[in-house]
N, C-alpha and C positions, 0 to 999 in steps of 0.2 A: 504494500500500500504506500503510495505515494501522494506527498501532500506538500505546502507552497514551505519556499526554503527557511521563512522568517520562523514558519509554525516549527518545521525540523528542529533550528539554531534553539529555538526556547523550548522544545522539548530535551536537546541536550544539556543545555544548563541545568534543567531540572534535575535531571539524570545526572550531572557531575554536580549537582548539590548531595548525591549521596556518597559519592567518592570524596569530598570534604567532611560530610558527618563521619563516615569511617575513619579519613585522617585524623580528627578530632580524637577521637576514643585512644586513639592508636599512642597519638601523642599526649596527651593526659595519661597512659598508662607508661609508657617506655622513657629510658631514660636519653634524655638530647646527646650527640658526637659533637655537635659543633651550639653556636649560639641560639638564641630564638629568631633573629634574622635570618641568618644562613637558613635555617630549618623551616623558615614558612616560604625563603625563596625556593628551596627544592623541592616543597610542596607544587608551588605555581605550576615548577617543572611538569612533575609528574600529571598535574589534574587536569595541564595542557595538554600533555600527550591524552590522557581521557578524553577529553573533550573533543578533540581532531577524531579518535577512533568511532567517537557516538557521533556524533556529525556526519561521516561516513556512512556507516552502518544506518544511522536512522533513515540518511538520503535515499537509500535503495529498496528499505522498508522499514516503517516509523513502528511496526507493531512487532517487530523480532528485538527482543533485548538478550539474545545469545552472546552476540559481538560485545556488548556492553559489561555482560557478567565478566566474558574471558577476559577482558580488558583489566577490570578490576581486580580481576584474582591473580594479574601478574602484576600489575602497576602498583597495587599496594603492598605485597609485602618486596617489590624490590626498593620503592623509597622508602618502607621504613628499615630492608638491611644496609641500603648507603645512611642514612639520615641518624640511626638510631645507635649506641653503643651497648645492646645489652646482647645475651648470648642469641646466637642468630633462630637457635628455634621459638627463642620468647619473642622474636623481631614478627618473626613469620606468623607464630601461635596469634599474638594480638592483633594483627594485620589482617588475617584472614577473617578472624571472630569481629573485627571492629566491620567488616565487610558485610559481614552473615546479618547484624544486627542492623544494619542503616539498609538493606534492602528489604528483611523482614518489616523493619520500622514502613519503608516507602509501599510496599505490596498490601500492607494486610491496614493498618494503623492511615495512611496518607489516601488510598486507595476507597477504603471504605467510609472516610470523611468525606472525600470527592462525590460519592456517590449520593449521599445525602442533601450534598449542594448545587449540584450542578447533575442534571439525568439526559442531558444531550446526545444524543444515539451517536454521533460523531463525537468523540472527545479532544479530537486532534483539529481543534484549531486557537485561536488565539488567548480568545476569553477564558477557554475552559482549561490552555495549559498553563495560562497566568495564575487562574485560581488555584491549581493543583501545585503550583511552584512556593504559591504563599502555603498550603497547607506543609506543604514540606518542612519549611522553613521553621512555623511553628511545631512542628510534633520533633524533629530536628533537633531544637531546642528543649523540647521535653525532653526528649532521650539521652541528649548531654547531662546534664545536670543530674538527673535519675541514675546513671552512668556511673557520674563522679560521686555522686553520695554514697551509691548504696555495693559499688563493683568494680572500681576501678583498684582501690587499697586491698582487694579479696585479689583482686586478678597478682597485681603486684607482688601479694605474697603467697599465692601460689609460684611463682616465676621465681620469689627467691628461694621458696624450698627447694623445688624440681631441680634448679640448676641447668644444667647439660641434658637432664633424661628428659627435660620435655619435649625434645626432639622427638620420643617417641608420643607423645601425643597430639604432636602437629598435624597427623590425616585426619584426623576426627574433625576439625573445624572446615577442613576443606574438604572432607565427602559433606558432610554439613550444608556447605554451599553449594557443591554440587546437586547433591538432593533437592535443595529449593529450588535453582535452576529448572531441576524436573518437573518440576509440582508446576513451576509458571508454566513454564512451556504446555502441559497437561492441563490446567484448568484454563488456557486461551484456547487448547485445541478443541476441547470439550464446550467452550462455550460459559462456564464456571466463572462469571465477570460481577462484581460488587456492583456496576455500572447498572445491572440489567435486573428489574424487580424481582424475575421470576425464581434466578438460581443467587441474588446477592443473601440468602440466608445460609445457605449451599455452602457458600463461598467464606462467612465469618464462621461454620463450623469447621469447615474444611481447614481453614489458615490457623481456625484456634490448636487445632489437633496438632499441626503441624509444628507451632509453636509451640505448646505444652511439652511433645518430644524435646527438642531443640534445649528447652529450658531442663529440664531432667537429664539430660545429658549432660549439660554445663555442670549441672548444680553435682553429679557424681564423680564429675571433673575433679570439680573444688573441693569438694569435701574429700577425699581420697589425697587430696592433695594439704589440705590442711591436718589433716587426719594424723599423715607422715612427719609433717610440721610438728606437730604436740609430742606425737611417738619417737621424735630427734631431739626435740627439746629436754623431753623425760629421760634420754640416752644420757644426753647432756649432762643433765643434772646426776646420772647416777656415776659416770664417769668420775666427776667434780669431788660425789661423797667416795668414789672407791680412792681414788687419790688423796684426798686428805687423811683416810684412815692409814694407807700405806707409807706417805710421808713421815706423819705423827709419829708411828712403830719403829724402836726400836727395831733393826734388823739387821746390823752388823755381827757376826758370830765367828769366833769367841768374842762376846760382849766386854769382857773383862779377860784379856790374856796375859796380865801381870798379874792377876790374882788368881793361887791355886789353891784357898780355903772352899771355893765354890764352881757349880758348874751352873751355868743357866742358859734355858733355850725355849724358844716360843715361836709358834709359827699362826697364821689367820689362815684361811683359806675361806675368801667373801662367797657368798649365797650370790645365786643373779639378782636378785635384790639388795640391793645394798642394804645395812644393819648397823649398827652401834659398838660393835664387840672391839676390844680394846686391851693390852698389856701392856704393861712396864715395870722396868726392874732399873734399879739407877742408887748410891751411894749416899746414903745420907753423911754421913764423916768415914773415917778409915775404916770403924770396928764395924760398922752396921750397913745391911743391905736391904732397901725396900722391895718388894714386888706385886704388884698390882695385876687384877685382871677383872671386866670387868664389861660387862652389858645393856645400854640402852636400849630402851623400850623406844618400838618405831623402826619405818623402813628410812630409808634414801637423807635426804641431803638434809632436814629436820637433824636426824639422829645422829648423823657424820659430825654437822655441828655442835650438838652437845654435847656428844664424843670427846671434842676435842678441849671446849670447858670444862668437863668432868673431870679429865685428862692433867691438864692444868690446873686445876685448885687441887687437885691432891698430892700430886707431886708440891707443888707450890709448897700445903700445911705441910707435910711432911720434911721438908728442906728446915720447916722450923724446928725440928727437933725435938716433936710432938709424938704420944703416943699413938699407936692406931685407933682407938678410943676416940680419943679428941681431934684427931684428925677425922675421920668422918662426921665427928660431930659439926664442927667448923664447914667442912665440906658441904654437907648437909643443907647449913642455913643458907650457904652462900647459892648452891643450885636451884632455893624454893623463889630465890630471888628473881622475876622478868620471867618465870619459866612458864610462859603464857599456852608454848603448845603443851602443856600435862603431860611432861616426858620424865619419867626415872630411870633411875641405875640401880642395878644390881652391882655389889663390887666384894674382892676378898683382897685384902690388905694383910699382910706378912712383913715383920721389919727382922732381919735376921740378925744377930749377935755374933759376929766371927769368933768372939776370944770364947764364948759359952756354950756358943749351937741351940742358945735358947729364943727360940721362932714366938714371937708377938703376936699375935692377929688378932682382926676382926673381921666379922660378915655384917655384910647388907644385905639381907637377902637373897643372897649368892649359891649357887651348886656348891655341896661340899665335897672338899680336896680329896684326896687319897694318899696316904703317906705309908710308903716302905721303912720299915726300921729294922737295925741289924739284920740285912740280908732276909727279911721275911716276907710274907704276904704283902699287897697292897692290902689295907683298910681305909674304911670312910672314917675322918676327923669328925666326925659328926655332933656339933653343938648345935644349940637352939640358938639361927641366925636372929640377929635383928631385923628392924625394918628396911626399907627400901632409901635410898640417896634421893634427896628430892621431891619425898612422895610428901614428906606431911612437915613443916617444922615446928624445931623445939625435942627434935629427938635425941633421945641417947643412946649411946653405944656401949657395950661392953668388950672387954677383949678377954685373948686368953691367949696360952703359953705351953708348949710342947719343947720336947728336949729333942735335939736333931743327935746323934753320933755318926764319926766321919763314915760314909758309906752310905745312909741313909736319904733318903728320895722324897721330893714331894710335886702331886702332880693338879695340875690346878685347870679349869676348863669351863667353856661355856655352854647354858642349855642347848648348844646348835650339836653335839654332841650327842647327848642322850635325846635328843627330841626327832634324830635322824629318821628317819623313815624311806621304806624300802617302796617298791609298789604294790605291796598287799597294804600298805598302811603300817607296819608295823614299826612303832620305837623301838631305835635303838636300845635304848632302856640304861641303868646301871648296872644291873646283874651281866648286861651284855659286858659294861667297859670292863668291869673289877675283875670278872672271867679272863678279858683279854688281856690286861697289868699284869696276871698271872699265869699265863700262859708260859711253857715251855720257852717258848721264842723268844720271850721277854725278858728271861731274865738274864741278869747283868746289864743291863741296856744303860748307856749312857742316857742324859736329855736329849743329845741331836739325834738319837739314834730309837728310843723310846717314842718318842712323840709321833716320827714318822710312819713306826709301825703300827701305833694306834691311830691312827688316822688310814690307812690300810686297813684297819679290821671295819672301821667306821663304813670303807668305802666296799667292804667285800658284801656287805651286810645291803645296803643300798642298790648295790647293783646296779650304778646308772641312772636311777630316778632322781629328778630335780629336788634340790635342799630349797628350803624358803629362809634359811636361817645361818649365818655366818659360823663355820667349825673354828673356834679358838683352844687354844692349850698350853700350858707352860708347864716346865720342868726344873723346878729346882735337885740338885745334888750338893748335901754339903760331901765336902771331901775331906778336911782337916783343918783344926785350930789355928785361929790366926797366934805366929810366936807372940808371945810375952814382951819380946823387947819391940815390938811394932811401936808405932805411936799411935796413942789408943786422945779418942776425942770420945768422951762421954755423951749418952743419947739423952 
C-alpha cells in the first residue's frame, strides 16, 4: 500500500519515536563510555540511520513494519555496544528489552488509544498519523518514568549480579521480539486491528495474553537473578564469619616449642554453616597456662562476631591474673552488655599451674572434658556446670581443681561432636567419643595425633552426611614440672 510521501515521512517519525523511547530505557539503565553529549550525538546517528530505513521500507509499503522491527533489532543494540561501557551482553540484554517494551508500548497501549479516537477506515493519512504520533509521545512518557521508578534499579542489579553469564540470557529478549514480530504480522494478516469495532476486543485480549507472557518471563528473569544476588551475598557473609573464626584461632603448632612442661593442640573443622565455636590456649605469666574452648549460640556472621568479643574479654580478664571464677564472672556482665541479638556462650576455662599440675577450671554450661590420668581410661570431669556467658546477668561462677601428673591428658570439645549425626539420624553421642579415647588405637596418642583420630571416628560414624554444627577439640598433655629454679610470676 502506497500513500503520498508527506503521510510516509510522519509515519516514520512516529515509528523512530519508538527507536528513541527504547534509546531512552537503554540509557537510563546502562552505564555512559563517553559524555552525555557525545552519547545523545551517536544516538542522532543511529535513529538517523532508522529513520532513512522506515522511510524506505514505508515508501514501498506503509503497512509492512518487518523492515522496521529488523532495523531496530540491529540499530539498537549496536549503538548501545559502541555508546555504552558495560559488559556487552548487559549492552545487548537492555537494548533489545528496551526495544521489546517501546513496540509492545506502540502496538497494544498507542494503538488501542488511537482507536478510540480516531475510527477512520484509512489511518494512513495526515490527521490520523498526527494524532497517533501525539498518542505516542504521551504513553512514551508514561512508560519512561514507570520504567525508571519501578525497573530500571531491578534491571541494573540484575546486570550487576549476572556479570559475564548474562550473555547466556541475551536470546530470551530477542526470541521475545521476534515473537511479537509474529503476532503483528499475524493479527494484520488475520484482520485482528484495534482500528476495526468488530475484532478490537479480539485484539486487547489477544495483546493482553501476549503481554502477561512477556511480563512472567521478565519477572522469572529477575527474580532468579536476584534470587542469586541474596544466595552471593549470604556466601559472602559466610565466607567473612569463616575467616574471622580462622584468623582469631590460634593455629601455629607446636604452639609453645620452648616449653616442654606441656603439649597442646586444637583443631575447628566449620559446618557449611558457619557457627561460633572457638579455642585458645595463651600464657598468663611463666608458671600458668590458660585454655579456652568455647560455643556461641547462632549461625553465620551474628555468631562469628560475638565469637570474637567472647574471645577477647576472656582472654583480656584472664591477662588480669584473675581466677577462672571471676573471670567469667567479669566476662559474663560485660557480654549481657549491647547483646541485643540474644546470643550466648557456652565456654570451659582451664588455667594450668606448671610448677603443681594443679588444673583450675570453670564451666559455662559447656560439654564436659574427658581426662586420662596415669596412663588410664578417658573419664568425664563431670561437675554441675554453671550457667551460660551472657544468658542472664549478675551470675556466679564457681570453679574447681584437679591434679594433672606428667603423662596425663585432657580432652576438651564442642556439642558439634557428640551432636554429629549420620543419615539415619543418629548422634554421635558420648558413649560413642569415650569408647573411641579408649580404643586400642588410641592409646598413647599424643594431642596432634589424638585429636585427628577422633575426629576420624566422628567422621567414620557420619559417613558423608552434612554437619549443621562446627566439630571443635583441644588437647591438652601435661608432660613434666616446670624446674624450680624457673622464674615463677604468681597467679
Amino acid at each position: 500500500m502506497q500513500v503520498e510521501f508527506s503521510v510516509t515521512l510522519l509515519w516514520s517519525l512516529a515509528n523512530n519515536l519508538s527507536f528513541w523511547a527504547a534509546a531512552l530505557l537503554t540509557n537510563s539503565t546502562l552505564t555512559r563510555r563517553r559524555n552525555a553529549g557525545q552519547t545523545f550525538l551517536g544516538w542522532v546517528l543511529f535513529a538517523a540511520l532508522h529513520l532513512v530505513t522506515c522511510v524506505a521500507s514505508y515508501s514501498i509499503n506503509i503497512t509492512d513494519d518487518n523492515i522496521n522491527f529488523l532495523s531496530m533489532l540491529v540499530l539498537m543494540p549496536a549503538a548501545a555496544v559502541v555508546l555504552y561501557a558495560d559488559e556487552r551482553a548487559a549492552r545487548v540484554f537492555t537494548s533489545v528489552m528496551g526495544t521489546l517494551i517501546a513496540n509492545v508500548t506502540t502496538f497494544f497501549f498507542c494503538g488501542t488509544t488511537l482507536s478510540f479516537i480516531d475510527n477512520t477506515p484509512n489511518p494512513y493519512n495526515m490527521r490520523t498519523v498526527g494524532i497517533f504520533l501525539c498518542i505516542k509521545a504521551f504513553w512514551f512518557t508514561v512508560m519512561f518514568f514507570a520504567y525508571r521508578r519501578f525497573v530500571s534499579k531491578i534491571v541494573q542489579q540484575v546486570i550487576s549480579v549476572l556479570g559475564k553469564q548474562l550473555k547466556n540470557y541475551v536470546p530470551i529478549p530477542v526470541y521475545c521480539f521476534v515473537a511479537f514480530a509474529i503476532v503483528n504480522r499475524l493479527t494484520n494478516t488475520l484482520g485482528i486491528l484495534p482500528g476495526l469495532p468488530d475484532t478490537r476486543v479480539y485484539f486487547i485480549i489477544f495483546y493482553l495474553i501476549i503481554c502477561s507472557v512477556f511480563v512472567i518471563l521478565y519477572y522469572e528473569i529477575f527474580s532468579t537473578a536476584l534470587w542469586s544476588s541474596r544466595a552471593l551475598k549470604t556466601e559472602a557473609e559466610l565466607n567473612v564469619a569463616s575467616n574471622i573464626q580462622r584468623d582469631m584461632l590460634p593455629n601455629i603448632f607446636p604452639a609453645f616449642p620452648d616449653r616442654n612442661e606441656f603439649d597442646v593442640y586444637a583443631t575447628m573443622d566449620p559446618a557449611k554453616e558457619v557457627g561460633g565455636d572457638f579455642y585458645d590456649f595463651f600464657m598468663i605469666d611463666q608458671t600458668h597456662l590458660a585454655i579456652v574452648i568455647a560455643d556461641v549460640s547462632g549461625k553465620g556472621v551474628p555468631a562469628a562476631l560475638f565469637m570474637v568479643i567472647a574471645k577477647t574479654i576472656i582472654r583480656n580478664q584472664a591477662q588480669s591474673s584473675l581466677s577462672p571464677a571471676e573471670i567469667f564472672t567479669r566476662a559474663n556482665e560485660q557480654l549481657c552488655e549491647n547483646n541485643g541479638e540474644g546470643l550466648f556462650v557456652t565456654a570451659y576455662l582451664g588455667i594450668l599451674d606448671l610448677r603443681t599440675g594443679v588444673l583450675t577450671y570453670a564451666n559455662a554450661g559447656h560439654n564436659p572434658p574427658l581426662i586420662q590420668q596415669e596412663g588410664g581410661r578417658f573419664e568425664w570431669l563431670r561437675l554441675r556446670p554453671g550457667f551460660v556467658l551472657a544468658g542472664m546477668e549478675g551470675m556466679r561462677y564457681k570453679e574447681f581443681q584437679v591434679t594433672l601428673k606428667p603423662g596425663d591428658c585432657l580432652f576438651l570439645y564442642t556439642d558439634g561432636v557428640t551432636e554429629a549425626t549420620n543419615a539415619a539420624l543418629e548422634l554421635y553421642g558420648e558413649k560413642r567419643l569415650e569408647a573411641a579415647l579408649n580404643a586400642d588405637a588410641a592409646k598413647g596418642l599424643v594431642p596432634d595425633q589424638l585429636l585427628p583420630y577422633a575426629k576420624s571416628q566422628v567422621d567414620l560414624f557420619v559417613s558423608g552426611a552434612p554437619q549443621a554444627d562446627d566439630i571443635t577439640m583441644l588437647g591438652l598433655r601435661f608432660c613434666e614440672y616446670m624446674p624450680s629454679n624457673s622464674k615463677e610470676e604468681t597467679l
